[in-house]
C-alpha positions in Angstrom: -34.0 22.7 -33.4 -36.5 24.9 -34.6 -39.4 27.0 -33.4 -41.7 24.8 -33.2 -40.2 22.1 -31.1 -38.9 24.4 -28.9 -42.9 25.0 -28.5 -43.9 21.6 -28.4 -40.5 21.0 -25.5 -42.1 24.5 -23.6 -45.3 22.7 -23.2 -44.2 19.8 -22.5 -41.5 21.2 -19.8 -40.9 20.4 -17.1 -42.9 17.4 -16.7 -46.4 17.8 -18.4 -48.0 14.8 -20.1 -50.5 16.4 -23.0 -51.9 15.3 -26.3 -51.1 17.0 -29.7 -54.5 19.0 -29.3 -53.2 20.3 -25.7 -50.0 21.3 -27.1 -51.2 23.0 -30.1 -53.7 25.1 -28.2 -50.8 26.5 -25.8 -48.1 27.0 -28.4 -51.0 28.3 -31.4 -49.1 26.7 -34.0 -51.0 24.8 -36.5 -51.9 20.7 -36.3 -49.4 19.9 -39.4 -46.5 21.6 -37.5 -47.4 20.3 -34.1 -47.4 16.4 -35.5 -44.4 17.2 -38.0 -42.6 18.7 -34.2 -43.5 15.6 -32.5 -42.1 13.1 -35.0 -39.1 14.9 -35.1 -38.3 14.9 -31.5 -39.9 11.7 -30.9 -36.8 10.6 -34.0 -34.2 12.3 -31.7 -35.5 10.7 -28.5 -36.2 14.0 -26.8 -40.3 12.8 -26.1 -41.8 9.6 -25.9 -45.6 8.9 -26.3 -47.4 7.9 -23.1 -50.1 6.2 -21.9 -52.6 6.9 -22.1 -52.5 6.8 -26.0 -52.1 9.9 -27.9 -50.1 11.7 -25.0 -46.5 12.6 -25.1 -44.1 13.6 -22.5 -40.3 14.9 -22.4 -37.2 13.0 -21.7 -34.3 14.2 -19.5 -32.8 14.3 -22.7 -35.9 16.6 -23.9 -35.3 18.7 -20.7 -31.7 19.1 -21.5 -31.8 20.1 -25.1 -34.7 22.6 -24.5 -32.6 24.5 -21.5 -29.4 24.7 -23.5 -31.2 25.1 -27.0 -34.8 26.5 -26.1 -33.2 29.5 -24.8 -32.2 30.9 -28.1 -35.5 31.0 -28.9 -36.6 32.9 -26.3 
């Protein structure tokens, strides 16, 4: 996992609902990497988009990955 999902799983944590914009703004990482996060961790089942469109959430497998792995990150 690298830096930037860990930012995209910290926003998302523990059970926020937001759209790419959302996330961007509280992680400041630029659009590219924020979409290039999301389909990466959408790939690896860790989020799933929600309605209503555009929104993405975590998974308990999201939760799990980013409180064993997000913590390397710090």
């Amino acid at each position: 996992m690298n830096p930037a999902e860990v930012a995209v799983l910290a926003a998302l944590h523990p059970d926020n609902t937001l759209t790419a914009a959302q996330i961007q703004l509280s992680s400041t990482l630029t659009g590219w990497r924020i979409r290039n996060a999301l389909a990466q961790l959408e790939s690896r089942g860790l989020i799933i988009p929600s309605h209503p469109r555009g929104r993405w959430r975590i998974t308990d497998r999201g939760r799990i990955a980013f409180t064993t792995k997000g913590s390397r990150f710090g």
